[in-house]
C-alpha positions in Angstrom: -31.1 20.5 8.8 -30.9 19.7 5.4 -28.7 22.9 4.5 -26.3 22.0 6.9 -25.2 18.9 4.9 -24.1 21.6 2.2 -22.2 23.8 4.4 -20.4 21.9 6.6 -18.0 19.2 5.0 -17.2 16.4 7.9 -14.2 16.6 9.4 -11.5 13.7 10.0 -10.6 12.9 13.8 -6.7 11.6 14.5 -7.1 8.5 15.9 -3.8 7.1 18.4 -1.8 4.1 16.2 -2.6 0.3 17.8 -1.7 -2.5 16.6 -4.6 -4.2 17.7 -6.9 -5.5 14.8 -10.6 -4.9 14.8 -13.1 -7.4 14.2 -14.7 -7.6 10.5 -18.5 -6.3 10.9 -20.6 -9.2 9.8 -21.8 -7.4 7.1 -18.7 -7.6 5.5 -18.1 -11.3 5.8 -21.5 -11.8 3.4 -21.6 -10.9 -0.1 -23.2 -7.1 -0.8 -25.8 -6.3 -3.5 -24.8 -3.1 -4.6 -26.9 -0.4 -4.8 -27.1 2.0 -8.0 -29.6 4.2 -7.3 -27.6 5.9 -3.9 -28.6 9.7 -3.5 -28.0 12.2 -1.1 -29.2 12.4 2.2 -31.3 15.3 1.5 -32.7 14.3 -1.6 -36.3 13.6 -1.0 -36.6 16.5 1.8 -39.7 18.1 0.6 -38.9 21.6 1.2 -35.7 21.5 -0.9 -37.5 19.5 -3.7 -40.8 21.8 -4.0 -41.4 24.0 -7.2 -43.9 26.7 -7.6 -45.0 26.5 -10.8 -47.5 29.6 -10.3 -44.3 31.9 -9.6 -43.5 31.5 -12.9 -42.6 34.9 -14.9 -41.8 34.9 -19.0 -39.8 37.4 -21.0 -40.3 37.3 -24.4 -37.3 37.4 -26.9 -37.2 41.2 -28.6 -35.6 39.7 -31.5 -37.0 36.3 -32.6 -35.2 34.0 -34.7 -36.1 33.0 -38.4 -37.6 29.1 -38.4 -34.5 27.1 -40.4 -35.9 25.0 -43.4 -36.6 21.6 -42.3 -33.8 19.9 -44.9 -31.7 22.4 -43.6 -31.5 21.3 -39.6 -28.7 19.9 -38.0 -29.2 17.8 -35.2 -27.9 20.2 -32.1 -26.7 23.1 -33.4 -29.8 25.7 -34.1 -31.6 26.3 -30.6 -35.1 28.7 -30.1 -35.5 31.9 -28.9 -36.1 30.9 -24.8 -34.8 28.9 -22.1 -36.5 27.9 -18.9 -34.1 28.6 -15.7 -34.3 27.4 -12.2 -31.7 28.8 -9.3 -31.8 25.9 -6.4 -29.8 26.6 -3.0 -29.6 24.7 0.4 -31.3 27.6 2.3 -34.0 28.2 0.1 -34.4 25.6 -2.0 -35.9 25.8 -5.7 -36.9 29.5 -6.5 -39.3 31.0 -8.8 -38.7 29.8 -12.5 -38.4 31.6 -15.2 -38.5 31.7 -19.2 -35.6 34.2 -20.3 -34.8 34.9 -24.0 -31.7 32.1 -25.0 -28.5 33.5 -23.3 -25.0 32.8 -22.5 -24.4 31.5 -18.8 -22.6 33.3 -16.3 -20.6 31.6 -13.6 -17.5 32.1 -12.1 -14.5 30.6 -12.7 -14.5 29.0 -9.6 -17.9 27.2 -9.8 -18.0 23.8 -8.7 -19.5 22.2 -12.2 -16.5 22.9 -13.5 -13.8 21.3 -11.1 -16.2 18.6 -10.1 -18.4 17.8 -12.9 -21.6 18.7 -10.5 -23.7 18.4 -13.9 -26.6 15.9 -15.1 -29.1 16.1 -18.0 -32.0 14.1 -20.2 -32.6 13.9 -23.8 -36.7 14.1 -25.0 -38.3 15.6 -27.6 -41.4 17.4 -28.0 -43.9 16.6 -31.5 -46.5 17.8 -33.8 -49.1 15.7 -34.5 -51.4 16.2 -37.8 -53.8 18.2 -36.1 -51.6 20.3 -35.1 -51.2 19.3 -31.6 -47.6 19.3 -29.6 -47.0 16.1 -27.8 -44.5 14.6 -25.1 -43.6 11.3 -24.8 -43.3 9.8 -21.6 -42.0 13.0 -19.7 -42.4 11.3 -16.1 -40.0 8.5 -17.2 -37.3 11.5 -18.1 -38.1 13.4 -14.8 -37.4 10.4 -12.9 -34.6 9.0 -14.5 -33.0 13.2 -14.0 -34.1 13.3 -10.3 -32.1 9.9 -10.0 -28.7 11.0 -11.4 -28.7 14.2 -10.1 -29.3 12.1 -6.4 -26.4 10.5 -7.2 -24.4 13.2 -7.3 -25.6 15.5 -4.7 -27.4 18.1 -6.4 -31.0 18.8 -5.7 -34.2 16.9 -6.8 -37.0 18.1 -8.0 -40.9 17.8 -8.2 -41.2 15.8 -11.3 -44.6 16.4 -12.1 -44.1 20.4 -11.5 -41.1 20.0 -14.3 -43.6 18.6 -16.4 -46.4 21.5 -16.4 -42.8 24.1 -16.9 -42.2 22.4 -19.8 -45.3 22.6 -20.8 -45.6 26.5 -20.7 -42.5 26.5 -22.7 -43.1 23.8 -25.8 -46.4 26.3 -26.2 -43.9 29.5 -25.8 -41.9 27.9 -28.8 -44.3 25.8 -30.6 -43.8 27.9 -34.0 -40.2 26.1 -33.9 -41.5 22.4 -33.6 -41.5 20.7 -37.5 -45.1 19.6 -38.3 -44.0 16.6 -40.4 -43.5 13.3 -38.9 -40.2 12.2 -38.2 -39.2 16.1 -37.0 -39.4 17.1 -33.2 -38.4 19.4 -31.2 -35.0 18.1 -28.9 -35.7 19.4 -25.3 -32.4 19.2 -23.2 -33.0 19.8 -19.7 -29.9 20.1 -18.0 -28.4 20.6 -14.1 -25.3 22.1 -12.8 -23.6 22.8 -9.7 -23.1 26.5 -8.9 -21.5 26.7 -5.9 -18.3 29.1 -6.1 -15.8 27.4 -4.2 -12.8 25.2 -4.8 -13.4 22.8 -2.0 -15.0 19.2 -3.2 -18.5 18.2 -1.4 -21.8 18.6 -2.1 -22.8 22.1 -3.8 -24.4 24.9 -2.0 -26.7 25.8 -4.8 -27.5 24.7 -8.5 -29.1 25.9 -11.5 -31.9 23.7 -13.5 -32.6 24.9 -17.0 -33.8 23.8 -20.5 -32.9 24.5 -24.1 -34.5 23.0 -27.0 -33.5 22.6 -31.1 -35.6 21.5 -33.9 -34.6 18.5 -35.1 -34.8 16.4 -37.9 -35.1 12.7 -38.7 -32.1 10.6 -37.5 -32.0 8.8 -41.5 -33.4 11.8 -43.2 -33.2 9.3 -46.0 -34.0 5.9 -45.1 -32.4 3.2 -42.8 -28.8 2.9 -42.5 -27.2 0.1 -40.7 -24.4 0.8 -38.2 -21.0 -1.2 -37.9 -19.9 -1.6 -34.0 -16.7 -2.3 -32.6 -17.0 -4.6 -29.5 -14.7 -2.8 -26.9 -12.8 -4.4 -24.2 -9.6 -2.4 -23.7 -11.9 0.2 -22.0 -14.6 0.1 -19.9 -17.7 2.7 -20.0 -18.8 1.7 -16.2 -18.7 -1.1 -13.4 -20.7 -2.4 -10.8 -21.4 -0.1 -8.2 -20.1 2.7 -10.4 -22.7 5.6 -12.2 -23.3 3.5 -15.4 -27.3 4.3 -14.4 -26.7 7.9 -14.2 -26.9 10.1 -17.3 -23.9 12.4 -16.6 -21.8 14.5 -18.9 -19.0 12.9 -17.1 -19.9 9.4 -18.5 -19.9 10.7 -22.1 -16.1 13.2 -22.5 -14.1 9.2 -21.6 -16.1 7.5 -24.4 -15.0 10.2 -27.1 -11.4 8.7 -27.5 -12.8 4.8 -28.0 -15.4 5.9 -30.1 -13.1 7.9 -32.6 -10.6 4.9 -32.4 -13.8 2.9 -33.1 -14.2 5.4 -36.2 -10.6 5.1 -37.6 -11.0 1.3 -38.0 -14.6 2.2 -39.9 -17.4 1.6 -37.1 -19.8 4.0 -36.1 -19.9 3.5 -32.4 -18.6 0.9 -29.8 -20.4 -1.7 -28.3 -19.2 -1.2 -24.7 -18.4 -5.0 -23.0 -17.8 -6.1 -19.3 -15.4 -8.6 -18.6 -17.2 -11.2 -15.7 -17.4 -14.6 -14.5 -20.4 -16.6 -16.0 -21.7 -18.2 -12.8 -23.0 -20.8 -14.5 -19.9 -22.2 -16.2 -17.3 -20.3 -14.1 -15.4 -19.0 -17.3 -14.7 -15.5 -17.8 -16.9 -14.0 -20.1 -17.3 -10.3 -22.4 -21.0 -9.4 -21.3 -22.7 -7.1 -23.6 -24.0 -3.8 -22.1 -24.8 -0.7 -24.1 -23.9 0.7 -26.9 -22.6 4.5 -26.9 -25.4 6.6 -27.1 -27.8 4.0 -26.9 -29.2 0.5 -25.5 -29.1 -2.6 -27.6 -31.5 -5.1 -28.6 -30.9 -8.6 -30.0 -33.1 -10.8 -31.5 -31.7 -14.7 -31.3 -33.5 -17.6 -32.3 -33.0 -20.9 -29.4 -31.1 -23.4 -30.2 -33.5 -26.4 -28.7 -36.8 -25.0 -29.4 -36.3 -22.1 -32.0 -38.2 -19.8 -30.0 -37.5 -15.8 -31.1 -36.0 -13.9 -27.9 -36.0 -10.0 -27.9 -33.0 -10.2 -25.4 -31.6 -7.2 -23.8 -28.7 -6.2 -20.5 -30.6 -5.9 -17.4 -30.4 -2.3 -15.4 -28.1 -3.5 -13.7 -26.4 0.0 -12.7 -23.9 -0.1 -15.8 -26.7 0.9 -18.4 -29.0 3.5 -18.7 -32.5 3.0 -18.2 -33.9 4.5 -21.5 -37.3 5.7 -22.2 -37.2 4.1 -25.2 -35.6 0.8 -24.1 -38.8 0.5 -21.8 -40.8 1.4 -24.0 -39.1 -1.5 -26.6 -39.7 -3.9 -23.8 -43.1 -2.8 -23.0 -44.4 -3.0 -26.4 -42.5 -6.2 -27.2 -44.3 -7.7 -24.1 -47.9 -6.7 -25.3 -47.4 -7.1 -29.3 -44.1 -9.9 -30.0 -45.4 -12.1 -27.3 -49.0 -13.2 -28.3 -46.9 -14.0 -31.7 -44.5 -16.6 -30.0 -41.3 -14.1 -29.2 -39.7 -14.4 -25.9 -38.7 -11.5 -24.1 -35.7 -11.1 -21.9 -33.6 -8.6 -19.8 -30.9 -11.0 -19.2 -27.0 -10.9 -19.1 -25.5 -12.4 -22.3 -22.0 -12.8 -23.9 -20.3 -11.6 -26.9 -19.5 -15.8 -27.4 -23.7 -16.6 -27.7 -24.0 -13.8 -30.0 -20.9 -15.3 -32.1 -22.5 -18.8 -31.9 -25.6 -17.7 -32.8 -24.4 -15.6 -35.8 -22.2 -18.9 -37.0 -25.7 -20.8 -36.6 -27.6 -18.9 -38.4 -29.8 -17.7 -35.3 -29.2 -13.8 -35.0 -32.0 -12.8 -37.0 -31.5 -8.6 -36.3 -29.3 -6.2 -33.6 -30.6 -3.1 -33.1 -29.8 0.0 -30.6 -32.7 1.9 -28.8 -32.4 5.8 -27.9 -34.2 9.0 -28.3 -32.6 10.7 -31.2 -33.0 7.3 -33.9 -36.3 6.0 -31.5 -34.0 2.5 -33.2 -30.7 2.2 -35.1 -30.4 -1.0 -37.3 -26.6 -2.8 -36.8 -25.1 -4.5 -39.7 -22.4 -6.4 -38.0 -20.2 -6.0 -34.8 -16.2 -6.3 -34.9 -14.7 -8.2 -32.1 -11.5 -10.4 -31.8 -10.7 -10.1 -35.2 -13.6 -10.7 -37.3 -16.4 -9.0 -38.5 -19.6 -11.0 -36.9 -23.0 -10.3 -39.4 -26.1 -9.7 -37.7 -28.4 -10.8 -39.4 -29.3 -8.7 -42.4 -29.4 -9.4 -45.6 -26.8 -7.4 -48.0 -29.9 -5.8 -50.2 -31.3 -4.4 -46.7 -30.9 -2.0 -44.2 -33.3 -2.8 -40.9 -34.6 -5.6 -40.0 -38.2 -6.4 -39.3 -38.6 -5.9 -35.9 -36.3 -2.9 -35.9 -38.9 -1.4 -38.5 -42.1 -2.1 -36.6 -41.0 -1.0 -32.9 -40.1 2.1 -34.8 -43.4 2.5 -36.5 -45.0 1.4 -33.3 -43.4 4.0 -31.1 -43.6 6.7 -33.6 -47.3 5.6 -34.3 -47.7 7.0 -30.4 -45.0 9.9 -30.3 -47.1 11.7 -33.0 -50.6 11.1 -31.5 -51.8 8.3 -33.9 -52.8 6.0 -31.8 -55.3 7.6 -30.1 -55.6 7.8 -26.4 -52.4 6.1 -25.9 -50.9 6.7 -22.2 -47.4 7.6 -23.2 -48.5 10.1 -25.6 -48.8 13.5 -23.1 -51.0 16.4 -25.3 -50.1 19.8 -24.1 
């Protein structure tokens, strides 16, 4: 039984000393791909994953909150008057949801997220278009990516596509909070802890899904501003076979102390690196990856033919796989490519981004995420110099940068009509 798995932790057998040396498995012997998308055993059990969205019950707030100016929000720190809660545990699995005014948590002290870091969340937005209309963009790709990092670390999946209609119900609870101008949303923050009250370390006994949301407003409420980034080698954000992939809050706290080193030298954010072996030339190499908060684009021009390349890290397992990375790709694919632009997930080095700076080939680096939708970068420190990427002094985004965000927000906001990704509730 599944709930078994979350009761009983397995227990070590004392095996006699020998001196005798097993044979290696095979397996061993050849090289391993490693897997970044592990979960729990339990994961896709459809019991334990199931939610009724018909059980759903809503209290109303007795005291609703004033609506905050729109030049007056503050990414984060004004939230509406609900949440949405779900309780999860082994025997039961999800139970009936339920939209509750906003209120403190109560846990014990005891409870495993707290000792463990049992916790995994997703960042989305919800929008008004000009008719009125609230929109989500690409919810599915948000649910999946959630029900992935919470596998990871044993806590519970969830039907996706049930989320969905929940968050549904709730955007239309709060719509008098989501900003009918464009380039204002409404930040949805769907987070998941482990509950379990216990001290011992496996995998929790019970967990709580919930959402909160904040009206938010544009990223550069006035204009473009290009980002500095230092290229960081003396720490490392994740590794192979680590949970890079996996948008935990226990990815983020270690990146606070690089990135306000990063800040004390006068970058924004660092532009995390991963020291490897180039297969092709055998030398050591610092791979780019992502960048804090965000994935990273750049657009280099080849040497031989002068092709434009859209390059970007693979998903490899040491990035996330962002909505709006896809999306990037996606779009690039349908819109840059009938133009003559190249596009690439691809591993590449801090040295071909240097070379192609020095050459005169890095036209534009940008970062992808769902708070800017795309942050233009000025120039990226590393070994000692400051390396220019590509824009002029008199500007501040680049023109790819500007169209993938005109294009995405073009869909986000409903106008482009029709469009897939663009989810009317």
């Amino acid at each position: 039984m599944a709930a078994s798995l979350r009761t009983l932790l397995p227990k070590s057998t004392p095996r006699p000393l020998t001196r005798h040396r097993p044979a290696v498995p095979q397996c061993l012997l050849r090289p391993q791909r490693r897997p970044y998308a592990l979960q729990a055993p339990d994961a896709a059990d459809p019991k334990l994953k199931a939610i009724d969205v018909s059980q759903l019950t809503t209290t109303t707030t007795t005291t609703p909150k004033d609506t905050i100016p729109h030049n007056q929000l503050i990414f984060g720190r004004n939230f509406t008057d609900h949440m949405l809660s779900l309780e999860w545990t082994a025997s039961e699995g999800w139970l009936a949801p339920r939209i509750t005014p906003y209120q403190n948590l109560s846990l014990d002290p005891a409870t495993c997220v707290l000792h463990y870091a049992f916790e995994a969340f997703e960042g989305m937005k919800a929008y008004k278009d000009r008719n009125g209309d609230v929109r989500l963009f690409r919810p599915d790709k948000n649910m999946a990516r959630l029900n992935k990092s919470v596998a990871r670390i044993a806590l519970p999946t969830f039907d996706g596509a049930a989320m969905i209609e929940l968050i549904k119900r709730f955007c239309a609870l709060e719509e008098r909070f989501i900003p009918s101008a464009r380039g204002y949303s409404l930040y949805l923050r769907p987070n998941m802890i482990g509950t379990q009250r216990t001290l011992g370390v496996g995998p929790p006994g019970s967990a709580l899904l919930y959402l909160i949301a904040s009206p938010v407003g544009p990223y550069y409420p006035t204009g473009f501003k290009a980002i500095s980034l230092e290229a960081t080698t003396y720490a490392v954000r994740a590794w192979p076979g680590g949970v890079g992939a996996s948008k935990l809050g226990a990815n983020y706290a270690p990146c606070i102390v690089p990135q306000m080193q990063a800040a004390s030298r006068g970058f924004q954010q660092n532009l995390w690196l991963f020291e490897d072996v180039d297969q092709e030339s055998g030398k050591k190499e610092d791979w780019v990856t992502e960048v804090g908060t965000m994935n990273l684009f750049a657009c280099i021009r080849d040497k031989k033919t002068g092709q434009p390349e859209l390059v970007t890290a693979p998903l490899d397992g040491t990035i996330l796989d962002g909505v709006v990375r896809d999306s990037i790709l996606t779009l690039a694919r349908e819109r840059l490519v009938p133009e003559g632009w190249k596009v690439s997930e691809r591993r590449f080095h801090m040295r071909e981004v240097c070379e192609a700076a020095d050459e005169g080939r890095l036209l534009e680096v940008f970062g992808s995420g769902t708070a800017a939708v795309v942050s233009p970068v000025r120039s990226i420190g590393y070994q000692g110099r400051l390396i220019g990427c590509g824009l002029p002094e008199d500007k501040e985004v680049g023109e790819v940068t500007l169209r993938m965000k005109e294009w995405i927000e073009g869909i986000q906001y409903g106008e482009e009509e029709g469009h897939a990704w663009s989810w009317k509730i």
